[in-house]
C-alpha positions in Angstrom: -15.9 10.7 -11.9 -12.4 10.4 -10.5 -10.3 13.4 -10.0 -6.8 13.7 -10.4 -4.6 12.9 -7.5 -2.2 15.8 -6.4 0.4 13.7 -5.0 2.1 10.1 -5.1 2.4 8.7 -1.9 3.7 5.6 0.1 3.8 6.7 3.7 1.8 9.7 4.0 3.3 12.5 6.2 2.0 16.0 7.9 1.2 18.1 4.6 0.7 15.4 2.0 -2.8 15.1 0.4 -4.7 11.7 0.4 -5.7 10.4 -3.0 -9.3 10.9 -4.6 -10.3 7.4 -3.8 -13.5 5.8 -4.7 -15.7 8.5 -6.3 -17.5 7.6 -9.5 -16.2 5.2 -11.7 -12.9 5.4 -10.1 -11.2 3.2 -7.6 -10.7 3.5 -3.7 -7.4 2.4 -2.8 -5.3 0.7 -4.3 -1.8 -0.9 -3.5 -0.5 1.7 -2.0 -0.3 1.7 1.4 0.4 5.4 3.3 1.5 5.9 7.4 -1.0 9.2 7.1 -0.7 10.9 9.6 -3.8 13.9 10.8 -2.2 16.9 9.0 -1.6 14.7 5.8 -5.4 14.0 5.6 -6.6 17.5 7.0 -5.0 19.2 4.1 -5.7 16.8 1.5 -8.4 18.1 -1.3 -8.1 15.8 -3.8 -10.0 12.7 -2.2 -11.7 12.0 0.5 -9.9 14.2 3.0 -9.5 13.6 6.2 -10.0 10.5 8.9 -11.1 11.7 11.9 -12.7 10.6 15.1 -16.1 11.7 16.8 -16.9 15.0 19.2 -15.9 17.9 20.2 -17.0 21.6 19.1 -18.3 21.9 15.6 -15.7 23.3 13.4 -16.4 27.0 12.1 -18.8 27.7 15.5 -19.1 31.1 17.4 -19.2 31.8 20.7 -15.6 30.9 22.6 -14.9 29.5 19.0 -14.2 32.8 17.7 -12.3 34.0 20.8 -9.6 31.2 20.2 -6.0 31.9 19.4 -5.8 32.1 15.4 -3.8 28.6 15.8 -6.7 26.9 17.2 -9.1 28.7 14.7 -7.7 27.5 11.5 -7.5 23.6 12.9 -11.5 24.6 13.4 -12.2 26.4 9.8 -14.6 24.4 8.3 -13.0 22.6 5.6 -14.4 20.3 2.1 -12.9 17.8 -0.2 -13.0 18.3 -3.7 -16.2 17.0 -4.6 -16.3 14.0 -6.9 -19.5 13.1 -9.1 -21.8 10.4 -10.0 -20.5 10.3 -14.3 -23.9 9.5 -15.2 -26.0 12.0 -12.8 -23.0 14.7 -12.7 -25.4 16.6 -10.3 -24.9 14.8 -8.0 -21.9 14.5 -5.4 -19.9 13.6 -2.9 -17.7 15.5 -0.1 -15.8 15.3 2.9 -15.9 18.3 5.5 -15.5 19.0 9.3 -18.2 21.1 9.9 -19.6 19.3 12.8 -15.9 18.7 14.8 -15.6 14.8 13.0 -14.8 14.2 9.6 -17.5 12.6 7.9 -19.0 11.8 4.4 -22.0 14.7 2.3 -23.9 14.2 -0.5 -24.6 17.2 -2.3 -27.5 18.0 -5.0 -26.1 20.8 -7.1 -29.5 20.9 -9.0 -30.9 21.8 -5.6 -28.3 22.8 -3.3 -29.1 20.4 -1.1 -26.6 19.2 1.3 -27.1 15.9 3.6 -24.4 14.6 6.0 -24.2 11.0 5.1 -22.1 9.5 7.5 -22.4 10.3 11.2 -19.8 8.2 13.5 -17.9 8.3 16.6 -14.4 8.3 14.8 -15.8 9.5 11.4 -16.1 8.3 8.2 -13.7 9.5 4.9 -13.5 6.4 2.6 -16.3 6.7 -0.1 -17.3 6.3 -3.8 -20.7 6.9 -5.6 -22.1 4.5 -8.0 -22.2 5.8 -11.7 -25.8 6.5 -12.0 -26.0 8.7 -8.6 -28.3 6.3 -6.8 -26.2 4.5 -4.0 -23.0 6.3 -1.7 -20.4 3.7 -1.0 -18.4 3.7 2.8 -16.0 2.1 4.0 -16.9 0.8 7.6 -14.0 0.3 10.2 -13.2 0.3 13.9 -11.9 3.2 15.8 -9.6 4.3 12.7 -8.2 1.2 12.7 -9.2 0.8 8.7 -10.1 -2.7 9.1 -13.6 -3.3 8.2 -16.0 -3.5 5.5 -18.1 -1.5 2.6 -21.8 -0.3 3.1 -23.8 1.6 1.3 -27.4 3.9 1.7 -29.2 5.4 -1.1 -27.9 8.5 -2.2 -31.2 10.2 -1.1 -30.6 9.2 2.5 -32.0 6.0 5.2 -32.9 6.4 8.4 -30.5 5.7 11.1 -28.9 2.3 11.1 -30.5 1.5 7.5 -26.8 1.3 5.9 -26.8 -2.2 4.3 -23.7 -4.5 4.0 -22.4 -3.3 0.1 -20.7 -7.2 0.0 -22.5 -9.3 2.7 -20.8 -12.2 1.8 -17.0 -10.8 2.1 -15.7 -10.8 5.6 -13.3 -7.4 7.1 -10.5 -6.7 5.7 -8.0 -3.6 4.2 -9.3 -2.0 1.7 -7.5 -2.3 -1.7 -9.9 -0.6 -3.5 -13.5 -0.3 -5.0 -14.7 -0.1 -8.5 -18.2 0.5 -9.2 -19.9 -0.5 -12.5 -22.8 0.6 -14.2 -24.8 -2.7 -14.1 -24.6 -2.5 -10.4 -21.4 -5.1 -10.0 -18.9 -3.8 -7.8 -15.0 -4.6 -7.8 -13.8 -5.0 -4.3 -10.2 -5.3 -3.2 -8.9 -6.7 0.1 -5.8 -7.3 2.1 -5.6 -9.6 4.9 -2.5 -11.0 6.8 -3.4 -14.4 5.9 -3.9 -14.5 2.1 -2.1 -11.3 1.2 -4.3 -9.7 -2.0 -7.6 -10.9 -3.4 -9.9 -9.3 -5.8 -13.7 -10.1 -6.0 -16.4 -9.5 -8.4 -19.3 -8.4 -6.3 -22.8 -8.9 -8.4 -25.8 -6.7 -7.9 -27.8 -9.7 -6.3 -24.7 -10.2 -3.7 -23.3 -13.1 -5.3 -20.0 -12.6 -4.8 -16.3 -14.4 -6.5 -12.9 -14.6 -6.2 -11.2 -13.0 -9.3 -7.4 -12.4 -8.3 -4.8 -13.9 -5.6 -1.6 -13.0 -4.8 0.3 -12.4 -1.4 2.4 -9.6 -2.9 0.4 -6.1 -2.8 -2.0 -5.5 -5.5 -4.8 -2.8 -5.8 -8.1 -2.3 -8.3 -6.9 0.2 -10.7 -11.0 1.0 -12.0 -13.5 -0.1 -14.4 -14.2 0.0 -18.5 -17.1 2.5 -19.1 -18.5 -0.4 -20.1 -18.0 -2.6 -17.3 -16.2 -5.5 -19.1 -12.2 -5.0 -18.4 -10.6 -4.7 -15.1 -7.1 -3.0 -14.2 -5.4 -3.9 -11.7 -2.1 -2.6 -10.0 0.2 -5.4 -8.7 3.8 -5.9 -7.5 3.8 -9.9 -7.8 8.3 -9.1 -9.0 8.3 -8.0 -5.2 9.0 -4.5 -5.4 6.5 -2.6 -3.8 7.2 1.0 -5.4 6.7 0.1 -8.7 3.7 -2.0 -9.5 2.6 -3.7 -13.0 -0.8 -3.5 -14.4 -2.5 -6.3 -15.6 -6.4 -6.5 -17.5 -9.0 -9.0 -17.0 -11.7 -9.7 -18.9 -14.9 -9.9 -16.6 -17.9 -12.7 -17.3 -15.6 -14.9 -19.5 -15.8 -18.2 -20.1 -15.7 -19.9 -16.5 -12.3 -21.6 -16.2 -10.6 -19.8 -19.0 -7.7 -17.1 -18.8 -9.3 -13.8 -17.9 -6.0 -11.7 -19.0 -6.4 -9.4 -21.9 -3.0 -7.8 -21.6 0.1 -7.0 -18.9 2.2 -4.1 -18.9 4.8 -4.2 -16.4 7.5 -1.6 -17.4 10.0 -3.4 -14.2 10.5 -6.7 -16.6 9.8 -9.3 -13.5 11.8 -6.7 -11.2 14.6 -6.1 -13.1 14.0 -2.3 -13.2 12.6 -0.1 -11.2 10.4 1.6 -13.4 6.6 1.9 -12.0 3.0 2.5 -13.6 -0.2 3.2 -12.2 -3.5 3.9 -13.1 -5.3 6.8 -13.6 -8.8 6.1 -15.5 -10.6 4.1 -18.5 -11.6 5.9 -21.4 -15.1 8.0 -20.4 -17.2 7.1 -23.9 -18.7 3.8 -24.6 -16.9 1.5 -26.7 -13.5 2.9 -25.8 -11.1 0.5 -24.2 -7.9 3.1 -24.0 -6.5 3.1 -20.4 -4.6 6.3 -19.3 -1.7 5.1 -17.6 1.2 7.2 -15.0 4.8 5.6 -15.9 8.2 6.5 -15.2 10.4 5.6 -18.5 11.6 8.8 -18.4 12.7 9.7 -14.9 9.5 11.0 -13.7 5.6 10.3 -13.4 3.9 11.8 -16.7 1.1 9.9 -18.7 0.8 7.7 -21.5 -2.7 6.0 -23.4 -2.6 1.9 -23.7 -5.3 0.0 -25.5 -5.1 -3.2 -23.4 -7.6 -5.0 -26.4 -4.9 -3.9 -29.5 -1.4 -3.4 -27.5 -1.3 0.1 -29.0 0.0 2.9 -26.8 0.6 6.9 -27.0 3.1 8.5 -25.0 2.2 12.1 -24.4 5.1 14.3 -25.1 4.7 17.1 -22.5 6.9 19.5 -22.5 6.9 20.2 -18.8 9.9 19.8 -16.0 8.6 17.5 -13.2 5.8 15.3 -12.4 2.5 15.2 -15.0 -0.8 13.4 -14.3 -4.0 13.5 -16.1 -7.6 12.7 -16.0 -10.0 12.1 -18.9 -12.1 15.1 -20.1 -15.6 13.4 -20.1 -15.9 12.9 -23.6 -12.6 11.5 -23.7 -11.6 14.6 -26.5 -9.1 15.8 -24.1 -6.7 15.5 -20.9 -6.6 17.3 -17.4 -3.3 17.6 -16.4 -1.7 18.3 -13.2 1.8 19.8 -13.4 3.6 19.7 -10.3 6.8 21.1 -10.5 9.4 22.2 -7.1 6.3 22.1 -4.9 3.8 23.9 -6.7 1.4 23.2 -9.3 -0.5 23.9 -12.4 -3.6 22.6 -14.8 -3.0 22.5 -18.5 -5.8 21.0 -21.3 -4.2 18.8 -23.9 -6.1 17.9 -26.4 -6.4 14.4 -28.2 -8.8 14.6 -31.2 -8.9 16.9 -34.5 -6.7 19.9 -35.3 -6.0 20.4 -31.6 -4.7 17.2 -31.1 -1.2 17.3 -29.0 -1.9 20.8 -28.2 -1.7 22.4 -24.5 -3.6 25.2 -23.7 -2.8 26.9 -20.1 -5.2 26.5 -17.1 -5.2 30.2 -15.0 -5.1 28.9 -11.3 -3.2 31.1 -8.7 0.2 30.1 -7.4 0.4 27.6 -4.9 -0.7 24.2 -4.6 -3.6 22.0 -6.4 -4.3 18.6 -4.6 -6.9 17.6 -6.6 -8.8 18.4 -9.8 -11.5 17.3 -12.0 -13.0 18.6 -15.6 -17.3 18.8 -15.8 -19.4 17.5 -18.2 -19.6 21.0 -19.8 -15.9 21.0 -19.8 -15.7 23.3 -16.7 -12.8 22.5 -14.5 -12.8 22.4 -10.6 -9.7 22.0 -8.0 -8.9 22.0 -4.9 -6.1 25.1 -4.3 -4.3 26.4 -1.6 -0.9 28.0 -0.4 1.0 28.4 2.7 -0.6 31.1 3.0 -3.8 31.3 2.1 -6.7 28.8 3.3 -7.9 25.9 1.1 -10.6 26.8 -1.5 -12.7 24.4 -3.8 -12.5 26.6 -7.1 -13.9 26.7 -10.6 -11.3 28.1 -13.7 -13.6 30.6 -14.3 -12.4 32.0 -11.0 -15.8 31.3 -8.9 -15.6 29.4 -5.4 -17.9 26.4 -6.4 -18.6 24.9 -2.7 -18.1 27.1 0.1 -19.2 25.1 3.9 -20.6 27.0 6.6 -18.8 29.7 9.2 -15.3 31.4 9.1 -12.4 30.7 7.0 -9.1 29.5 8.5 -6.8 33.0 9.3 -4.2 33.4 7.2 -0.4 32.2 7.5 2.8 33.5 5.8 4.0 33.0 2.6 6.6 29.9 2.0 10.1 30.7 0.7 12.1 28.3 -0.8 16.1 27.2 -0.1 18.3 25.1 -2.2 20.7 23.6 -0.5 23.3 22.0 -2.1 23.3 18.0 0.0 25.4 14.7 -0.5 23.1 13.6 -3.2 22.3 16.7 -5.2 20.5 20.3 -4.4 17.7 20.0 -1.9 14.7 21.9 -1.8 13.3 23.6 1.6 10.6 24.9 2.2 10.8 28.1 4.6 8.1 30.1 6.9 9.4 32.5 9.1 7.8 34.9 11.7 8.1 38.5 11.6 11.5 40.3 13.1 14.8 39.1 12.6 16.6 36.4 13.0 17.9 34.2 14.1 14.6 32.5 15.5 14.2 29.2 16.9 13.2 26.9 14.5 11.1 24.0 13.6 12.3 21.1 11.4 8.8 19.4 10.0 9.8 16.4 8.3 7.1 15.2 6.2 5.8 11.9 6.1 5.8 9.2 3.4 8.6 8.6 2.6 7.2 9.2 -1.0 5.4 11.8 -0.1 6.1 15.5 -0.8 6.0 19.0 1.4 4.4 21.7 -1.2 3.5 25.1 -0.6 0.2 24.5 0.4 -2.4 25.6 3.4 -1.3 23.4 6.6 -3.1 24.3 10.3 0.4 23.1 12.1 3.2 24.8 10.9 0.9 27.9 10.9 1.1 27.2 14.2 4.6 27.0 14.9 5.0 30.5 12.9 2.8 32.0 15.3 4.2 31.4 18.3 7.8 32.6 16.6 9.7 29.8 15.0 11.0 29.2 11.7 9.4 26.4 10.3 11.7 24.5 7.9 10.4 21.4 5.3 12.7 19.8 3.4 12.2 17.3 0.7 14.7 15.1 1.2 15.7 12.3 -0.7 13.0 9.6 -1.2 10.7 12.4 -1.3 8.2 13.0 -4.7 8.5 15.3 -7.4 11.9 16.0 -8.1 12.5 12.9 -10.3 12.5 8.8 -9.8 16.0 8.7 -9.0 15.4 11.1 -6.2 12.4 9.0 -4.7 14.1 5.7 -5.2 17.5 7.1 -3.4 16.9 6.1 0.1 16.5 2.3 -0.5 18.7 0.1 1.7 19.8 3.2 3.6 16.5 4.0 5.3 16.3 7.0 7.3 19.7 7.8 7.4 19.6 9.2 3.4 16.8 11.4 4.5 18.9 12.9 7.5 21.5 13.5 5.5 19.8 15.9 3.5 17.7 17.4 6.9 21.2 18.0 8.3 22.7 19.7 5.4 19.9 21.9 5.5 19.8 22.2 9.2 23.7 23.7 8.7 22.6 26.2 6.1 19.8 27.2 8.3 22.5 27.8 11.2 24.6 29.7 8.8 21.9 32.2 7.2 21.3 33.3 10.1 17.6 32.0 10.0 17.6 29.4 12.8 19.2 29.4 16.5 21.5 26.4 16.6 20.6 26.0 20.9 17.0 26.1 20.0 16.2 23.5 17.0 13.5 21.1 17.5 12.8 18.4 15.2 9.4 17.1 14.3 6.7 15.5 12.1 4.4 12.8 12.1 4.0 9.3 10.7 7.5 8.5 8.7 8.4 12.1 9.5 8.1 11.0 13.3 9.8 8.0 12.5 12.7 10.8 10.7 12.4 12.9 14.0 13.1 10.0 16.4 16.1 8.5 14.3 17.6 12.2 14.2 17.6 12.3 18.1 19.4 9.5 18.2 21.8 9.6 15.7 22.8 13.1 15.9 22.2 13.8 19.3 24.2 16.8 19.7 22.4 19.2 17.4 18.7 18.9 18.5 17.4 20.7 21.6 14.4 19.0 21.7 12.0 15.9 19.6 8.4 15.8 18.7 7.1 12.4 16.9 3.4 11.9 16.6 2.4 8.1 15.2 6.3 7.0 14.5 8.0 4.5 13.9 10.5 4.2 16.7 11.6 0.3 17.0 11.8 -1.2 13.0 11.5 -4.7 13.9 8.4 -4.8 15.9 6.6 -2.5 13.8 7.1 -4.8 10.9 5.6 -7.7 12.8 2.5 -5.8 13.8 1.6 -3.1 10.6 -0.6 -3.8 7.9 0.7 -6.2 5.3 1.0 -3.8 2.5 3.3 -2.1 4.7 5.2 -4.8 5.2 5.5 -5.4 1.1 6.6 -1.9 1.3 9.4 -2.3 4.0 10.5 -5.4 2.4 11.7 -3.3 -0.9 12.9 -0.5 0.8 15.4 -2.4 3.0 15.9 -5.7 0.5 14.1 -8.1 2.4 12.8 -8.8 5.1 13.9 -8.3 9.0 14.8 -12.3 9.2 16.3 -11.5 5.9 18.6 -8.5 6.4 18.7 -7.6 10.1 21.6 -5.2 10.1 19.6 -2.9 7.5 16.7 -2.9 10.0 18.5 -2.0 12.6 20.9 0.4 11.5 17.5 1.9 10.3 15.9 1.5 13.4 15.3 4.3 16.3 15.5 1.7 18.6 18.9 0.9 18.3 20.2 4.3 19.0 17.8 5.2 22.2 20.8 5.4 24.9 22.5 8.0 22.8 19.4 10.4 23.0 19.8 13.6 24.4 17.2 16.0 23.6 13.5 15.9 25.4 11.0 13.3 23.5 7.5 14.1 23.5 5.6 10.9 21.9 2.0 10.7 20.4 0.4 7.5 19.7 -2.8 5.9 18.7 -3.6 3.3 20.5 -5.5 1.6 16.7 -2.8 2.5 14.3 -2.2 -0.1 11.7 0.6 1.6 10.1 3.0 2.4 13.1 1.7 0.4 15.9 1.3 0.3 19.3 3.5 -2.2 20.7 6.6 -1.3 18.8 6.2 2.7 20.5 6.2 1.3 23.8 9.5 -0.4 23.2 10.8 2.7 22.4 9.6 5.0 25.3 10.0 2.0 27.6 13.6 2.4 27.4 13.4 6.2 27.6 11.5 5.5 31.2 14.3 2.8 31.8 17.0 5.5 31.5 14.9 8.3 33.3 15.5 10.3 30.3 12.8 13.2 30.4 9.8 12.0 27.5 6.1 12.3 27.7 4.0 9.7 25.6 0.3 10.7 24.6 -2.0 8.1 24.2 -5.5 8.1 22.3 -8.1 5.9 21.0 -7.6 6.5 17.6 -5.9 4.9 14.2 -2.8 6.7 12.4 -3.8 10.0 13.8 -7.1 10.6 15.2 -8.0 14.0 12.8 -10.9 15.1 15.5 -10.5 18.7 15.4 -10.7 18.7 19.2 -8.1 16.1 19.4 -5.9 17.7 17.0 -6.3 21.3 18.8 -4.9 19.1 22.1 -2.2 17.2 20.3 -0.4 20.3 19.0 -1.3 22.0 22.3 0.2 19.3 24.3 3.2 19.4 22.1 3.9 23.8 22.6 3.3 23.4 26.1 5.9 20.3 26.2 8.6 23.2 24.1 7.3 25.7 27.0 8.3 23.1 30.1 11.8 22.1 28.6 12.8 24.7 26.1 11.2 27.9 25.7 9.6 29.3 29.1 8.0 32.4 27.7 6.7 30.7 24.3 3.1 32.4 23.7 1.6 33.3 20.6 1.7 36.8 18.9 -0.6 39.0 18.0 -2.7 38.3 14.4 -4.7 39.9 11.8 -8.3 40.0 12.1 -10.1 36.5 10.4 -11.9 37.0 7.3 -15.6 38.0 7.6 -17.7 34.8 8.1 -19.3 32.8 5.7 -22.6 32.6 4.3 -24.4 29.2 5.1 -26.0 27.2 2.6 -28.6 24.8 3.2 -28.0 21.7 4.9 -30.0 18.6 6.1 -28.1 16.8 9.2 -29.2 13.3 8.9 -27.0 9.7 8.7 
């Protein structure tokens, strides 16, 4: 059973969540296509959590473990996904964790309490779905995190090493966009590749495998019918990329014939920008209702569609900000995440008899919940955190339903918010600070996505940050999510330079409360926020003392050439074409073009496999730093977008304090912190593959 995803996102950035792909009868993938970067995936509870790459000490060990600043400790907590479930064998599940140092798929029995590690690779496994009945785990197979690959499968009660069996033997590597799972054993299987763009295929439990849907625009498997018969599928075929159209198929028609049943596409051809996306079939047999996310109102909030009959039910919610929802699991009632000026909330609203159109209030704490699902026996679980407090899986009823092995992260501070009032409208900011008074150097971490949002949630590196005394200030700038579609859609045609718009007007009210030291402002972030980080240097050189940018995008152009081609449907809307198409967009956009006007110290991070801001296109850029002799280090490692090995990680933020201690800040060391919470109890757990 699929959970509800806590966020929306395009190019994922340091704090955002990644989406519960792939368990149950849900889907893994889809069209949308994220730069992730390691934080974005380490904090994510909602899905599959993190990607991450082989080695290093387990997290949550003793020993030297425990003697470890509190910085390096909470990267090494041991952490778990949000468990999804089998919808016919609800005992049975699935989870990602970091107990061992890699990121890597579990099965869990709760009958038994039984807990096997699935997956056991070098750069670890995240990517996963189980079939409905329990029996078979679903992985997604790539290369060094370079998400290229293929599905495989093992029984859900384990195989002996190197007993994983290709899931679709007869489909060759490709990106994933996304995995259904049927109860007759048929699989949906979506793929992107550079050469045919999108196609769909109807995977049969013998192997037998067929081509059901083409398209070179980006299109995604939305999920499944309970009873296996109608297909949803996301697509832009208009050519806008942030706002797909769903379309239904009929599967086993007549051969030949017109599989559609119906299309909804709420953007008229591409006339508005008004998106939809799927969240789940109807639970119950004989249902065909789809619960769909649309936008006709300025925000995300759901509606019910009966594809078969054209009939549809908006929801009238009366809640500010975005609404999702899952299906209870008899389809009587909705789960519904309120998110809402970066926190959120669960709320039940009912669908059949007297309670029908009624919300009833969810108790979860204050703070953030990235994912969440409702049980069989109408329990509800999530995934909760704040900035605060370390992530917890937890149970309405108050009860911590999965707890992994060794200490919990230490604590941070609490988040404070700032509106600020910016060119386009307030801005929201998100605000650590460190004890003492001000003003404190300070740390601009620019989240990733764009359409992606910072929340007040758990997150290892700005904990960091606050420890060794700066401010840490997140601001969801325009093109962010959550504060309407008019606010996400803002930055088209502009890119980048919107977004610093609203960092800078930030920046000066940080400056003028007295909160930040204008000779000691570093900007940072990873993935798009990287790609934020490198464009500030360069275009307002004479504010920033110094520039941290893990997995960027630094030179537009080349980046497009080389990413993944649902990035490249993606860069094509938010410019208005293509780099043949509109050059002078791309490179006003474009780090690359303002690299002789950088002043500040550049410290660069880089995988080597990244799909999503490549290689090549970062060696342009610090290639004409080295040209200029202007003072940079560039970190290289054999990894995707963001390697997530806890080791790895623990060096990447090291390398980047002692780069602020060299060229900014000589005496930067961390302070003193409260004791960790008492260890953990450790349940049982069989290591196997």
């Amino acid at each position: 059973m699929s959970e509800i995803d806590g966020g929306k996102a395009g190019r994922a950035g340091d704090d955002a969540s990644v989406g519960g792909e792939g368990y149950g009868d849900g889907g893994a993938g889809g069209i949308g296509a994220a730069r992730e970067s390691d934080e974005a995936r380490e904090s994510g509870g909602d899905g599959m959590g993190a990607r991450a790459g082989g080695g290093g000490a387990g997290a949550g060990s003793g020993g030297a473990a425990d003697a470890a600043p509190a910085w390096e400790r909470r990267f090494r907590a041991p952490r778990i996904s949000l468990p999804g479930w089998a919808e016919d064998a609800p005992h049975r599940a699935l989870y990602v964790s970091n107990v061992t140092g890699t990121f890597e798929l579990y099965a869990w029995d709760r009958r038994t309490g039984g807990v096997r590690q699935v997956t056991d690779r070098p750069n670890g496994t995240t990517d996963g779905a189980l079939t409905p009945d329990g029996e078979w785990v679903w992985w997604f197979c790539d290369t060094d995190g370079d998400e290229f690959g293929v599905w495989r499968r093992q029984p859900f009660a384990g195989a002996a090493p190197g007993q994983d069996r290709a899931a679709a033997p007869g489909l060759p590597a490709a990106y994933s966009a996304g995995l259904a799972l049927g109860r007759d054993g048929t699989a949906v299987v979506g793929r992107s590749t550079e050469e045919t763009g999108t196609t769909i295929h109807l995977v049969r439990p013998g192997g037998e495998t067929s081509e059901i849907y083409r398209h070179r625009e980006s299109a995604g498997v939305g999920g499944l019918s309970h009873d296996g018969r109608l297909l949803a599928i996301e697509h832009t075929e208009h050519g806008d990329a942030m706002h797909a159209a769903l379309r239904v198929l009929r599967l086993g028609g007549n051969p030949g014939g017109d599989p559609t049943v119906a299309e909804l596409d709420d953007t008229k051809g591409g006339r508005e920008e008004l998106g939809l996306e799927v969240l789940g079939f109807a639970p119950v047999a004989g249902d065909a209702r789809l619960l769909v996310g649309h936008q006709r109102r300025g925000r995300w909030e759901p509606m019910i569609w009966d594809p078969v009959t054209s009939r549809s039910r908006e929801l009238e919610l009366d809640l500010p900000g975005d609404v999702s929802a899952e299906w209870y699991p008899d389809g009587s009632a909705l789960l519904v995440l309120h998110t809402y000026q970066a926190r959120s909330e669960l709320w039940r609203y009912g669908l059949e008899g007297p309670g029908s159109g009624a919300m009833t209030r969810i108790e979860t704490p204050p703070g953030t919940i990235s994912g969440a699902t409702a049980r069989p026996d109408g329990a509800v679980e999530f995934h909760w955190s704040s900035g605060a407090e370390p992530p917890q899986v937890r149970s309405a009823q108050g009860a911590v339903v999965l707890q992994p092995p060794g200490r919990a992260a230490p604590r941070s501070v609490p988040v404070e918010d700032a509106w600020v009032d910016g060119p386009g409208g307030r801005i929201h900011a998100l605000v650590q600070r460190p004890p003492g008074e001000g003003p404190f150097p300070c740390l601009f971490d620019v989240h990733g996505g764009p359409t992606w949002q910072d929340s007040d949630a758990f997150a290892a590196g700005p904990a960091a940050w606050v420890d060794h005394g700066f401010a840490v200030v997140r601001v969801n700038y325009r093109g962010s999510t959550g504060y309407g579609r008019e606010w996400t859609d803002a930055l088209k045609h502009r890119v980048g330079l919107i977004e610093l718009e609203d960092i800078a007007a930030v920046r000066e009210w940080a400056v003028a409360s007295g909160l930040a030291d204008p000779e000691r402002l570093v900007v940072g972030g990873g993935s798009w926020g990287g790609y934020l980080a490198l464009l500030a240097l360069g275009t307002q050189p004479d504010v920033w003392a110094l520039g941290l940018a893990a997995v960027p995008v630094a030179d537009y152009v080349a980046a497009y050439e080389d990413e993944m081609e649902a990035l490249k449907a993606m860069d094509r809307t938010l410019m208005g074409g293509s780099p043949e198409e509109v050059p002078e967009r791309y490179a006003a956009s474009s780090p690359l073009t303002y690299v002789d006007k950088v002043r500040a110290p550049v410290f660069v991070s880089a995988g080597v496999n990244d799909p999503r801001c490549p290689i090549r296109q970062v060696e342009n850029y610090v290639g004409r730093l080295a040209e200029r002799g202007h003072p940079h280090e560039v970190y290289r490692y054999d990894a995707g977008h963001g390697s997530l090995v806890v080791d790895e990680r623990i060096k990447q933020l090291g390398l980047e304090l002692d780069f602020v201690r060299r060229h900014l800040l000589p005496d930067l060391a961390p302070r003193p912190q409260q004791p960790d919470p008492e260890p953990r109890d450790r349940p049982r757990q069989d290591r196997g593959r």
